[in-house]
N, C-alpha and C positions, 0 to 999 in steps of 0.2 A: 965438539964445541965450536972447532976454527968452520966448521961446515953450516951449525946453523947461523951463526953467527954470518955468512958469506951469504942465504940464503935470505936471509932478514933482509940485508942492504942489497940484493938484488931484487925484492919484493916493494922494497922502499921506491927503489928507484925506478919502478916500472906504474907503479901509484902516481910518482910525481911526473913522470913524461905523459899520464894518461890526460890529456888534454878533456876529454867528455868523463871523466870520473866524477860522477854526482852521490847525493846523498839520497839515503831511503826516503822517497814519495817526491823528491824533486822533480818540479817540473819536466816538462819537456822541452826540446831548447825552441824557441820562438821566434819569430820575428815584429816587433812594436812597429806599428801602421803610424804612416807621421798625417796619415788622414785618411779619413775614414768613408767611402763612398757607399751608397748606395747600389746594389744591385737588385738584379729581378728574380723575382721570385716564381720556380717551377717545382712544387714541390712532387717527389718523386716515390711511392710507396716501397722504390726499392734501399732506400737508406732510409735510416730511421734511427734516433737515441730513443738505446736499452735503458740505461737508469743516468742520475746524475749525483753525486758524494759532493759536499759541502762542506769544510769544516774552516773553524776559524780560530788558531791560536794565538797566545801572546795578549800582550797590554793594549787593549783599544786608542784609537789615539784621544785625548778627550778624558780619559778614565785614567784614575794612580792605580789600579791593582791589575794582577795579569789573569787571565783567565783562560781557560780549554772550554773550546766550544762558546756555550751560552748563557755561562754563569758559575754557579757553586757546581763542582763537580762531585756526581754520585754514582755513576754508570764508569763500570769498570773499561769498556769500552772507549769511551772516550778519551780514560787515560792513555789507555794503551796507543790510541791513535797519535797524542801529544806525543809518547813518548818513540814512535814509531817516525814523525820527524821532526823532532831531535835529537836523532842516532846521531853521534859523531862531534853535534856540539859541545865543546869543550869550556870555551870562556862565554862569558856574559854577551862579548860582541857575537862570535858564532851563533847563540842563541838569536838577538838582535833581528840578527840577518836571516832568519828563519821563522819570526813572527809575522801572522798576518793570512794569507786567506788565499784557502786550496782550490782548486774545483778539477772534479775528476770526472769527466764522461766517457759513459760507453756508451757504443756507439757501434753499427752493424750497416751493409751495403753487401747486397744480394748480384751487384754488379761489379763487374772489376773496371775500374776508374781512377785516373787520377783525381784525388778528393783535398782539399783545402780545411781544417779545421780551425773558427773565427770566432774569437771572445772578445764580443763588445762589449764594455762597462763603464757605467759612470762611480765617479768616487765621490763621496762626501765631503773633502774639503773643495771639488773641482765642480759641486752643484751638473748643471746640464752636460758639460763638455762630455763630450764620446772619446774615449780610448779603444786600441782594438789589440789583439795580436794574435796572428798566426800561426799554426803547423801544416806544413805540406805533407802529403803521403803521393810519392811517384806512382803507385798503382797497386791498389787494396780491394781487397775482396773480405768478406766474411769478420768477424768482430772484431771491434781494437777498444780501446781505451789512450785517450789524450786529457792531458796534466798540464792543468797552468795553477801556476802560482803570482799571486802578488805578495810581493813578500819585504820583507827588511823596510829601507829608504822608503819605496814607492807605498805601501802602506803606510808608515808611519808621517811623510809629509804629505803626501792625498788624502789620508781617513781611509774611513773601511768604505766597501764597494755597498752602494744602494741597492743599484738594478744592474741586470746585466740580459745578456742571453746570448746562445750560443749557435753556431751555421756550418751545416756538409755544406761545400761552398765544391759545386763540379761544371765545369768550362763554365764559369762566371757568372755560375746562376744558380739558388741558393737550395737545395733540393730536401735540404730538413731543419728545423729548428727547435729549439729547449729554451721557455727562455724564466727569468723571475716573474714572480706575479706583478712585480712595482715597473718592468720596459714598459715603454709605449713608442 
């Protein structure tokens, strides 16, 4: 008993020093662009986005009821996805902080490259303004998958995202992109 008991609180305590300890489908960690430039575009056959996953949970902001996805839920699937992250939330704030809007790309490069992944989006209560934010990859070859989330705060006082689209960003020039039907 005195052993699981010892094994618990060193399990405990190696969860709570784990500084990058995230939740199922959390993001990836980012960097928010405090402005958003322009680069040139060389698009490259050898990077290219595989697919793109979308999904949007939580109370809309604007809207009193909460919803999974795109409405009345019927597709066992989509529960499963709601309920896939909000693994671990607990109280109402947990949850909170975990509504709001996923987007998941893969994404593949035939070259090995320092590669830059770049989600520009406008929000709905922020009309035109451009938001951005970054994941770097030191040197990547062959498929990945990157994870941004807007989630909690930034969803709930911005509104949900209009348009968006998304950049292999390699030495400063933009070599593939994914984007909504509503960019321009």
């Amino acid at each position: 008993m005195k052993v699981c008991a010892l094994a618990g609180a060193i399990l405990l305590l190696a969860l709570s020093q784990n500084a990058h300890a995230r939740w199922p489908g959390q993001a990836d960690d980012y960097r928010q662009l405090t402005k958003v430039t322009a680069l040139p575009v060389a698009l490259d056959p050898a990077f290219e986005f595989r697919k793109t996953k979308l999904f949007m949970m939580g109370a809309v902001p604007g809207r009193k009821t909460a919803t999974f996805g795109a409405g009345a839920v019927k597709d066992p699937a989509i529960l499963a996805e709601g309920s896939y992250r909000l693994f671990g939330a607990v109280t109402e704030l947990d949850k909170r902080r975990r509504y709001g809007q996923y987007f998941d790309f893969f994404w593949r490069t035939k070259k090995d490259a320092p590669v830059t992944v770049r989600l520009e989006y406008r929000q709905d209560g922020l009309r035109s303004f451009t938001q951005a934010r970054e994941v770097d990859y030191a040197s990547t070859k062959g498929s990945r998958q990157t994870a941004f989330a807007i989630v909690g705060d930034d969803f709930f006082n911005d509104g949900r995202i209009i348009a968006w689209r998304c950049l292999l960003i390699v030495n400063g020039q933009i070599v593939a992109e994914d984007r909504s039907y509503l960019w321009r």
